[in-house]
C-alpha positions as CSV (number, residue, x, y, z in Angstrom):
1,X,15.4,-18.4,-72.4
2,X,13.8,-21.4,-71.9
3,X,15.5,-22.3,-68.6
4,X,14.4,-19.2,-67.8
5,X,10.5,-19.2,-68.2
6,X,11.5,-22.8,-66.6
7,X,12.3,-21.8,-63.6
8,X,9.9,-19.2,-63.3
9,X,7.2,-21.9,-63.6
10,X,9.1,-23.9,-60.4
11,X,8.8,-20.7,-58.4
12,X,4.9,-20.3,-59.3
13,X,4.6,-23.6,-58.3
14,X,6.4,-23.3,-55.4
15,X,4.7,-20.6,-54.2
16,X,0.9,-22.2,-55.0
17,X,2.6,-25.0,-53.0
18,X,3.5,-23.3,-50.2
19,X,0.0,-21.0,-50.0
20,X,-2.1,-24.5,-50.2
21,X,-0.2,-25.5,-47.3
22,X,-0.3,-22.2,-45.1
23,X,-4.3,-22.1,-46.6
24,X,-5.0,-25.4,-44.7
25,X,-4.0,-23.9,-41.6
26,X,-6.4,-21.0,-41.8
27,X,-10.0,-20.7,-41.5
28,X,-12.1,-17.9,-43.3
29,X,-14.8,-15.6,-42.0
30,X,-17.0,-13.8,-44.1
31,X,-19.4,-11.7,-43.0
32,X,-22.2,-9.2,-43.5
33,X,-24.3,-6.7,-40.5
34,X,-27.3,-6.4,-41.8
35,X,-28.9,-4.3,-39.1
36,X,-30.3,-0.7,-39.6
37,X,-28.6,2.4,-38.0
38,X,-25.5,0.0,-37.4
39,X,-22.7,2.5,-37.1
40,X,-19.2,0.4,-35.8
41,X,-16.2,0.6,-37.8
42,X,-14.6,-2.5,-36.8
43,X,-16.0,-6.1,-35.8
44,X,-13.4,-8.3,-33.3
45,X,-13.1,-11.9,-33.2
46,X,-12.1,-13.3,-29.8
47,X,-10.4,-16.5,-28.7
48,X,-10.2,-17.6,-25.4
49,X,-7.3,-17.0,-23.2
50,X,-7.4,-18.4,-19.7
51,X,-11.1,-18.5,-19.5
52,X,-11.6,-15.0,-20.6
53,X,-11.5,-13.6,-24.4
54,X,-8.8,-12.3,-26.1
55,X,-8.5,-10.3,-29.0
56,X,-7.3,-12.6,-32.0
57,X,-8.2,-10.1,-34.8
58,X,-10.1,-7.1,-35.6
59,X,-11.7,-6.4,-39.4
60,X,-12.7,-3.3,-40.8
61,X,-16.7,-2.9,-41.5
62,X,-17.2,-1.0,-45.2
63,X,-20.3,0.7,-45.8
64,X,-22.3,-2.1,-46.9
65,X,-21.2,-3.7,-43.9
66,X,-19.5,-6.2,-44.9
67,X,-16.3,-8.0,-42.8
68,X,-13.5,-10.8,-43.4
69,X,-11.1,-12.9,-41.4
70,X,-8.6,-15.2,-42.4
71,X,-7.5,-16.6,-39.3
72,X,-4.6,-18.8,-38.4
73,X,-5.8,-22.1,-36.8
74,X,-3.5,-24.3,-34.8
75,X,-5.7,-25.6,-32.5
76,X,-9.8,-26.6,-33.1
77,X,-11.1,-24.3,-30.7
78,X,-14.3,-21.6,-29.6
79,X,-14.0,-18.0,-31.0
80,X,-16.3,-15.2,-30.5
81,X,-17.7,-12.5,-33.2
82,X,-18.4,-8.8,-31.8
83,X,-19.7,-6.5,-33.5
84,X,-20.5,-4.4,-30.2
85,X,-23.4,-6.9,-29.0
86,X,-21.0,-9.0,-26.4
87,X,-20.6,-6.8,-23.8
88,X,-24.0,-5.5,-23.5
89,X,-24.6,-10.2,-23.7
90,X,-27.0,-9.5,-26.6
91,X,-27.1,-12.4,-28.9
92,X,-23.9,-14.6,-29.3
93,X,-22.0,-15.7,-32.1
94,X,-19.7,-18.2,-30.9
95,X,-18.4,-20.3,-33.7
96,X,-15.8,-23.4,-33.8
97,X,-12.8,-23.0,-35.9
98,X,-11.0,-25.2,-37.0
99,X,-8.4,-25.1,-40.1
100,X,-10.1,-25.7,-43.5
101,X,-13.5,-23.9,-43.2
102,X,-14.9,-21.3,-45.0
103,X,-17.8,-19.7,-43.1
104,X,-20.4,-16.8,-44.0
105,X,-22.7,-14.9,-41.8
106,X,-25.2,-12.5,-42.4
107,X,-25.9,-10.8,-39.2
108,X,-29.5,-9.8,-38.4
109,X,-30.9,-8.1,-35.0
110,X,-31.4,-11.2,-33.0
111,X,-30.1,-14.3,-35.2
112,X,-27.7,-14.7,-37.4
113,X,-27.4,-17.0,-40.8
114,X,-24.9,-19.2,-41.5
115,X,-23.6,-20.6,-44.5
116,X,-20.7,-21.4,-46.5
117,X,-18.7,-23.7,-48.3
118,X,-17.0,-25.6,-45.0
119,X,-19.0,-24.7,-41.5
120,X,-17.8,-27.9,-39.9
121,X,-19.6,-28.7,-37.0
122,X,-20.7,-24.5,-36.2
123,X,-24.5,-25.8,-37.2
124,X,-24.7,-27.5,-34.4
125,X,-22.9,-24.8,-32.2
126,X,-25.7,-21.8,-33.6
127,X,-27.8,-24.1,-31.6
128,X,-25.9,-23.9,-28.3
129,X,-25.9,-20.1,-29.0
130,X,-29.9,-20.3,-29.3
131,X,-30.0,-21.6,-26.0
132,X,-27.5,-19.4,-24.4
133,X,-29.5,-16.3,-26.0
134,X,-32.7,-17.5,-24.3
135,X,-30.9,-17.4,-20.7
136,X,-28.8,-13.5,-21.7
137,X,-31.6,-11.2,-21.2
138,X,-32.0,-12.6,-17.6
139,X,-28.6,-11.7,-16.8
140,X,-28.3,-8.0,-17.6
141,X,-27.5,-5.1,-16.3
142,X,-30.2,-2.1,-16.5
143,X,-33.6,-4.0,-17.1
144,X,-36.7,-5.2,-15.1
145,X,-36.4,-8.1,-14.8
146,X,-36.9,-9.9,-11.8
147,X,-37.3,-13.2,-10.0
148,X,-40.9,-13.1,-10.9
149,X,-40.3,-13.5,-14.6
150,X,-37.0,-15.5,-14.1
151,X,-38.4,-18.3,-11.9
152,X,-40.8,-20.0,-13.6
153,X,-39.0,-19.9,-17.2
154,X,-36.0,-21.6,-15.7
155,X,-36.8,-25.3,-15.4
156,X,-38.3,-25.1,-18.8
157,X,-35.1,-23.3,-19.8
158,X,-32.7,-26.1,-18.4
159,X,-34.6,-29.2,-19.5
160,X,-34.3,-27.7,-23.2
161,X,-29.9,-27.2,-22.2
162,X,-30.6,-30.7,-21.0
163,X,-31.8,-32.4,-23.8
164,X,-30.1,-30.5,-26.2
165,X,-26.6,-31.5,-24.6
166,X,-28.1,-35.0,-24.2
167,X,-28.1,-35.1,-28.1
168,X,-24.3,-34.1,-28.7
169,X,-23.5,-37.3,-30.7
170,X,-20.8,-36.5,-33.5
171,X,-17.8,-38.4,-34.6
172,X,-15.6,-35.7,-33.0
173,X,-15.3,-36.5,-28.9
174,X,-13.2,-33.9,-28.2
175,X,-15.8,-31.5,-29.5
176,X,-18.5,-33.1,-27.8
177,X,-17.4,-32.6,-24.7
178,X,-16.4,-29.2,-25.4
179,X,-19.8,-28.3,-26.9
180,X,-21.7,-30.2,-23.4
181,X,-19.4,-28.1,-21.2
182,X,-20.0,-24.7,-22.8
183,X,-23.7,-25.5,-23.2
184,X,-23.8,-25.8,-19.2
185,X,-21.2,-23.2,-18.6
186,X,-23.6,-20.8,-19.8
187,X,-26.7,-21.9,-17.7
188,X,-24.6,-22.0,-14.8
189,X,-23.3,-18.4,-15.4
190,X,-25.9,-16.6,-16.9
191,X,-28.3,-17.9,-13.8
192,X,-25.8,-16.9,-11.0
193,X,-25.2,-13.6,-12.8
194,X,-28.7,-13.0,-12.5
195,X,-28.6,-13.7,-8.8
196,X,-25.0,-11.2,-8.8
197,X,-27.3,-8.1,-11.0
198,X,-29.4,-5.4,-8.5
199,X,-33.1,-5.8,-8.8
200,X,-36.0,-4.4,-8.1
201,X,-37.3,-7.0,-6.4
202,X,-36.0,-9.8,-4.4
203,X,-37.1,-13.4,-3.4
204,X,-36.4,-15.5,0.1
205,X,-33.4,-17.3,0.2
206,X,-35.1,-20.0,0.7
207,X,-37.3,-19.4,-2.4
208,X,-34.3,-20.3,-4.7
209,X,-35.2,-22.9,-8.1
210,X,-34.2,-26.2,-7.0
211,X,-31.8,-26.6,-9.7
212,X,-29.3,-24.7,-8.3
213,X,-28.9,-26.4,-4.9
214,X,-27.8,-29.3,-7.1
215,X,-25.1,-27.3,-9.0
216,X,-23.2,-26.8,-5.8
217,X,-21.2,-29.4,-4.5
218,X,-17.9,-29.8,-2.5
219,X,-15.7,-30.5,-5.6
220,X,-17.3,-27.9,-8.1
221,X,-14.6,-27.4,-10.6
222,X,-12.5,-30.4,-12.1
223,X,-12.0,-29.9,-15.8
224,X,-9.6,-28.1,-17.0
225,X,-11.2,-27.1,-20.6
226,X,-13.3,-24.3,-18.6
227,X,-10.6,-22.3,-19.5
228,X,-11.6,-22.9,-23.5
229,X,-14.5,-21.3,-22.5
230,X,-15.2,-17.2,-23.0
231,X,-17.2,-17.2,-19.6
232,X,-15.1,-19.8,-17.9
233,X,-13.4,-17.9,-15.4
234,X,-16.8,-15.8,-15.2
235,X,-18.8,-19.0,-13.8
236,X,-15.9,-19.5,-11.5
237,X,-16.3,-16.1,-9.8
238,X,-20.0,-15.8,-10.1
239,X,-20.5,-19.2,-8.2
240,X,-17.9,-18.2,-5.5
241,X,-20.1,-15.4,-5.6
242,X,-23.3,-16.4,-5.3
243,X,-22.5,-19.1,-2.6
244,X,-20.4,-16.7,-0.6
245,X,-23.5,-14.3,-0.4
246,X,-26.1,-16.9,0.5
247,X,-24.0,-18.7,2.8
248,X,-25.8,-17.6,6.1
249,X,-28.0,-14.5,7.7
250,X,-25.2,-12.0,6.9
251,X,-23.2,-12.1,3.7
252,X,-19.6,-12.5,4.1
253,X,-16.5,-11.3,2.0
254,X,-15.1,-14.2,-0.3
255,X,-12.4,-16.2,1.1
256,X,-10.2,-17.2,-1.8
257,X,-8.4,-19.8,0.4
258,X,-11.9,-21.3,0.9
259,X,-13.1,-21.4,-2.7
260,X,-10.1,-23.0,-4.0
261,X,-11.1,-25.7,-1.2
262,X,-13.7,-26.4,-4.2
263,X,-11.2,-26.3,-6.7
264,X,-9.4,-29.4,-8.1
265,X,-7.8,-29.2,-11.0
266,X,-4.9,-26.8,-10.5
267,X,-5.0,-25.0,-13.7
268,X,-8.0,-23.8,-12.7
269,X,-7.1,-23.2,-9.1
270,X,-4.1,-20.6,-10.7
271,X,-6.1,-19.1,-12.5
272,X,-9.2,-18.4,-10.5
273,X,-6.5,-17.3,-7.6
274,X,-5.0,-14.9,-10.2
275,X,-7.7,-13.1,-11.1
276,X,-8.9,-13.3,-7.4
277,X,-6.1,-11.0,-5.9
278,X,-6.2,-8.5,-9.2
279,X,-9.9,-7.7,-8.5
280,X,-10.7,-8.0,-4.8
281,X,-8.7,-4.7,-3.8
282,X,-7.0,-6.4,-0.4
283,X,-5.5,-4.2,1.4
284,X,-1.7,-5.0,2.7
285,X,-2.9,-7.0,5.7
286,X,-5.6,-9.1,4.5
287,X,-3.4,-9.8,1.6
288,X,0.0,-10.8,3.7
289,X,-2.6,-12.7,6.1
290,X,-3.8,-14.9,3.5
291,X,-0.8,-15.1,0.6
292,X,0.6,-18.4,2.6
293,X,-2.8,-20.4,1.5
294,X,-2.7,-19.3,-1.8
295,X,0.7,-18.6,-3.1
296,X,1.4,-22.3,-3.3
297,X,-1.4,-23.0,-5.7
298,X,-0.5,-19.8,-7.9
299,X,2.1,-22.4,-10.0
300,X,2.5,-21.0,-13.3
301,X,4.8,-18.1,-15.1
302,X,2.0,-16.2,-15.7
303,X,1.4,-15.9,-11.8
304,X,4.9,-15.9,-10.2
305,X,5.1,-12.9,-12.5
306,X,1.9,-11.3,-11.3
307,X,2.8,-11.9,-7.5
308,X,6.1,-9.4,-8.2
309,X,4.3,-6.7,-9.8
310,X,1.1,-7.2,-7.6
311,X,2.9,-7.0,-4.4
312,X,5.5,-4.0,-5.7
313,X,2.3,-2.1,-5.9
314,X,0.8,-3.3,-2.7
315,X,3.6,-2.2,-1.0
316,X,5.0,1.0,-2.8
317,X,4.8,3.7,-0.7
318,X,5.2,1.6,2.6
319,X,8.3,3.8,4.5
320,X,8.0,6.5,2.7
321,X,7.7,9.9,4.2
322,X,4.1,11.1,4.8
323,X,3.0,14.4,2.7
324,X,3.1,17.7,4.9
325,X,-0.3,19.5,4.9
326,X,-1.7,22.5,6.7
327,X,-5.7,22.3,6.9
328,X,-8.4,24.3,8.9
329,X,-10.4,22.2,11.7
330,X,-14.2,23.6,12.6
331,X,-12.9,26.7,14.4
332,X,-10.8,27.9,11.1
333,X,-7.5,27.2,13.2
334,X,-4.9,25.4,10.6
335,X,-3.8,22.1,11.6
336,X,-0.5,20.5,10.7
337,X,0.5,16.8,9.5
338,X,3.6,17.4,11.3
339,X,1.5,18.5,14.4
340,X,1.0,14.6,15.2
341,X,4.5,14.0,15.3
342,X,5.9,11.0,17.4
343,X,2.5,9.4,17.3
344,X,0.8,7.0,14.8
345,X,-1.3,8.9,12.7
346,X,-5.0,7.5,11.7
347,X,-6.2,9.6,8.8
348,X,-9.9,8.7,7.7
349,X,-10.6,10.7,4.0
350,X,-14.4,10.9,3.7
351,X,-17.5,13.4,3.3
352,X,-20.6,14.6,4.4
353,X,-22.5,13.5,1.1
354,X,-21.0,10.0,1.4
355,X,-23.0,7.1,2.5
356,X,-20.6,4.5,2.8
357,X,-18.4,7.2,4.9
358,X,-20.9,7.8,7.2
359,X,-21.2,4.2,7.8
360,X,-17.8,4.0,9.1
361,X,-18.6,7.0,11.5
362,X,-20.1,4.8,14.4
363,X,-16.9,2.1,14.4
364,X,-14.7,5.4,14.5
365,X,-16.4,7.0,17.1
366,X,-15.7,3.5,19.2
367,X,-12.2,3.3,17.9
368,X,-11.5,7.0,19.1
369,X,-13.5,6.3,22.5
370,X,-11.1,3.0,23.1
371,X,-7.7,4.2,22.1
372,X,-8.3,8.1,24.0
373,X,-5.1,8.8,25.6
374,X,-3.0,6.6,23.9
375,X,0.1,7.1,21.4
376,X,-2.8,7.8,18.5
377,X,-4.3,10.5,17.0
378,X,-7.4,9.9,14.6
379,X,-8.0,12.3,12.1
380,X,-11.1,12.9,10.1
381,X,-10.1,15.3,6.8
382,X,-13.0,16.0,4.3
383,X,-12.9,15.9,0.9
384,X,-16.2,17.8,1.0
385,X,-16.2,21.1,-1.7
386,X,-14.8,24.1,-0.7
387,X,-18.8,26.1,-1.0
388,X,-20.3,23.4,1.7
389,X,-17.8,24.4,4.7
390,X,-20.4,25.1,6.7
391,X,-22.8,22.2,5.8
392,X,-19.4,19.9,6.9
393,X,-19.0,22.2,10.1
394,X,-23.0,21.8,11.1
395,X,-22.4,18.3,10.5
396,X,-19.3,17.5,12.4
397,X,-21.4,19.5,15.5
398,X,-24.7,18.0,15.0
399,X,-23.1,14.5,14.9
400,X,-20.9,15.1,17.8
401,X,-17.4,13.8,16.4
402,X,-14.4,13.3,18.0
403,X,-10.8,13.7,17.1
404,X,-9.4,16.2,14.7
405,X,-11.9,17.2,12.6
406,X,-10.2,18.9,9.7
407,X,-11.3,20.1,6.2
408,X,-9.0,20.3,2.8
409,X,-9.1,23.2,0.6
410,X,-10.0,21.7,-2.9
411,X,-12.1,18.2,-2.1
412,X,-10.8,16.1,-5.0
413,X,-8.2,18.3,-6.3
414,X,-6.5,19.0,-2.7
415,X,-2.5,18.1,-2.2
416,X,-3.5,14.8,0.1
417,X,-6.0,13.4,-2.4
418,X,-3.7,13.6,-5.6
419,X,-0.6,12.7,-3.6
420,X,-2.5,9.8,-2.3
421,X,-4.6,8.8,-5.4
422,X,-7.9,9.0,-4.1
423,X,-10.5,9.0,-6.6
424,X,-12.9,7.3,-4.2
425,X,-14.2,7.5,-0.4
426,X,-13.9,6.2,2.2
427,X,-10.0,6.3,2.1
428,X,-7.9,5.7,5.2
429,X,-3.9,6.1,5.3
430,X,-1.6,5.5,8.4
431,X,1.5,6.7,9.7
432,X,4.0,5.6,12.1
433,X,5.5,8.2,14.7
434,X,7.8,9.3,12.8
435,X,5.6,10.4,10.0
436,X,6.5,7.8,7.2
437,X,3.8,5.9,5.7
438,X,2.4,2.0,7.2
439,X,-0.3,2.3,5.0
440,X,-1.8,4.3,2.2
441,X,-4.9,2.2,1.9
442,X,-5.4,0.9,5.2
443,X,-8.1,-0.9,7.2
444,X,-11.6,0.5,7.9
445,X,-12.6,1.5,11.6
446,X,-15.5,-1.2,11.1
447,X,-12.9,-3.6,10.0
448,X,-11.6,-5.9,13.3
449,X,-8.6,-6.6,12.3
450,X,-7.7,-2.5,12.7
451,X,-7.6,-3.3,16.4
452,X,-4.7,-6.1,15.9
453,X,-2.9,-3.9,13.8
454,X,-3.0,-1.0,15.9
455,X,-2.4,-3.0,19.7
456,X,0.8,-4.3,17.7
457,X,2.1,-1.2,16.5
458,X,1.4,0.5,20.0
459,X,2.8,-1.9,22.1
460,X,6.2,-1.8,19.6
């Protein structure tokens, strides 16, 4: 017996043992929303992945909205509490976790109160988060303000980032530097995503602050740890941005192989390049133009893997056989796909309400004009609604256009636009003679290098 209750004592121990030693790798979250008419179920706690945030946890909310996390810690590091405030870059509670603390928070409006047996050094970060929450409401979407409000807070705003970052001074220099770089991070992007917002008013581009004429230089990006940071990847593509668009008279599209140019560190260049090709919606030949200056730099797993899957898309229904369709032109005569037989086939998917459409219809008209009597045909097919026929017809007359002027039977819901997922306008596809597909998202009319493309595929 007594063995027994022996060994039953080594096991509790062993278990206390082995919880103190899994407890020190933890840190623990408490926390409270104390802020009327608060409604979410759930509060998520983000770490940073890559520069952007990641999902590390979620926590119900119970009706006297209170929270917990006991999160596993192998790494010191920035994580992010959202309780439905972040994306809408109301205030911020970004807090530094490291194993061993025991943190509360009681959540108000606008602040929040921290407290706690262990905070470590997250005193000092609520301060960063002060300063960041001073620069949000600048940067978002849906409100008034302008330049005229923005521009004379800003120096004030950045001499307080300044001096604040000026007075990092702990025992911990890996945190310092951490803490200095987010603290500037979040100037730099906030103010460019100001600049990236519409408005309802708009300076010079000459009248720019001062300050940000110094923040561009020719080697921009060198530290790696901007990928620690939540809005890391954000300042990258906001900068690019912003530089791209007030680069001369006109703006200009980004050039990725450019920007990385600025680039040194090549963690950062992967990334930024990564994220570049997912969101800039290339179409096959701007991409295969400008893959050789980038795919070099795109080094790790993470991007070899997105190169396969990126380009299988790109390329999916290149060679395959074009959809058959019968549609009526202005006259009410049905028109064939397989009409256009043993010529290429330039298909332009648009509509009389839309504007960017009938920007393209000048640089079509030109296209037509040039390549008249050659082994082309240009086809305009409408998506307009089947009840404004003849607003589409009165257009196509009043505006004189050329070419096959055809119109589908159920806009949106018609056979070409769910065949070739179109869910936005303008849309162009081409076909070779033979009616398979060269491209299901192809080059605009106002784009110059359509011109190449087609001179090359008609003179085989």
């Amino acid at each position: 017996m007594k063995k027994h209750i022996f060994n039953f004592i080594l096991i509790c121990f062993a278990v206390q043992v082995s919880f103190a030693a899994n407890f020190s790798e933890y840190a623990v979250i408490k926390g409270t929303v104390s802020i009327p008419d608060f409604k979410a179920k759930e509060v998520t706690l983000y770490n940073v992945e890559e520069g952007k945030p990641a999902v590390a946890a979620t926590a119900k909310v119970n009706t006297l909205g209170e929270f917990g996390f006991m999160i596993p810690v192998s790494a010191a590091g920035f994580y992010y509490v959202d309780y439905g405030q972040m994306k809408s870059r109301n205030q911020l509670i970004r807090l530094y976790l490291e194993p061993k603390l025991d943190i509360s928070l009681l959540i108000n409006k606008e602040n929040y109160v921290l407290s706690g047996k262990n905070v470590g050094q997250n005193a000092l970060v609520q301060k960063a988060n002060e300063i960041y929450n001073e620069f949000a409401p600048f940067s978002r979407l849906g409100t008034n303000i302008t330049y005229v409000d923005f521009y004379p807070w800003i120096d004030k705003g950045i001499a307080k980032a300044n001096e604040f970052s000026k007075n990092i001074k702990t025992k911990d220099a890996v945190f310092d530097k951490l803490l200095k770089l987010a603290v500037a991070t979040d100037v730099e992007e906030l103010t460019y995503t100001f600049f990236r917002m519409p408005r309802s008013a708009f300076p010079d581009k000459d009248d720019r602050p001062a300050v940000i004429k110094t923040w561009q230089t020719d080697k921009k990006f060198t530290d790696a740890d901007l990928l620690k940071l939540q809005n890391g990847l954000s300042l990258m593509s906001n900068y690019f941005f912003y530089v791209t668009m007030n680069s001369g008279d006109a703006p200009k599209r980004l050039d990725l192989a450019e920007a990385i140019t600025h680039i040194t560190e090549p963690a950062l260049k992967d990334v930024y390049l990564r994220d570049g090709v997912a969101t800039s919606r290339m179409k096959i030949e701007e991409y295969e133009k400008i893959a050789p200056s980038i795919k070099p730099y795109m080094i790790s797993d993470a991007s070899k893997t997105f190169l396969i899957e990126y380009e299988k898309v790109l390329h999916k229904n290149v060679g395959q056989k074009g959809l058959e369709f019968t549609y009526n032109d202005i006259n009410d005569k049905p028109v064939s796909f397989s009409d256009f037989k043993g010529k290429f086939v330039y298909i332009d998917l648009w509509a009389t309400w839309c504007g960017p459409c009938k920007a393209e219809i000048p640089h079509m008209k030109k296209i037509e004009e040039d390549y008249h009597g050659k082994n082309i045909v240009f086809v305009s097919l409408s998506l307009d609604k089947p009840k404004d026929a003849q607003k589409w017809k009165d257009f196509v007359t009043k505006e004189q256009l050329k070419g096959i002027q055809l119109m589908a039977d159920k806009d949106f819901g018609s056979d070409v636009a769910k065949n070739y997922d179109v869910n936005a306008i303008p849309r162009f596809l081409l076909f070779d003679t033979k009616g398979n597909i060269i491209n299901a998202d192809a080059l605009r009319p106002s784009n110059p290098e359509l011109r190449v493309q087609l001179d090359k595929l008609l003179k085989g």
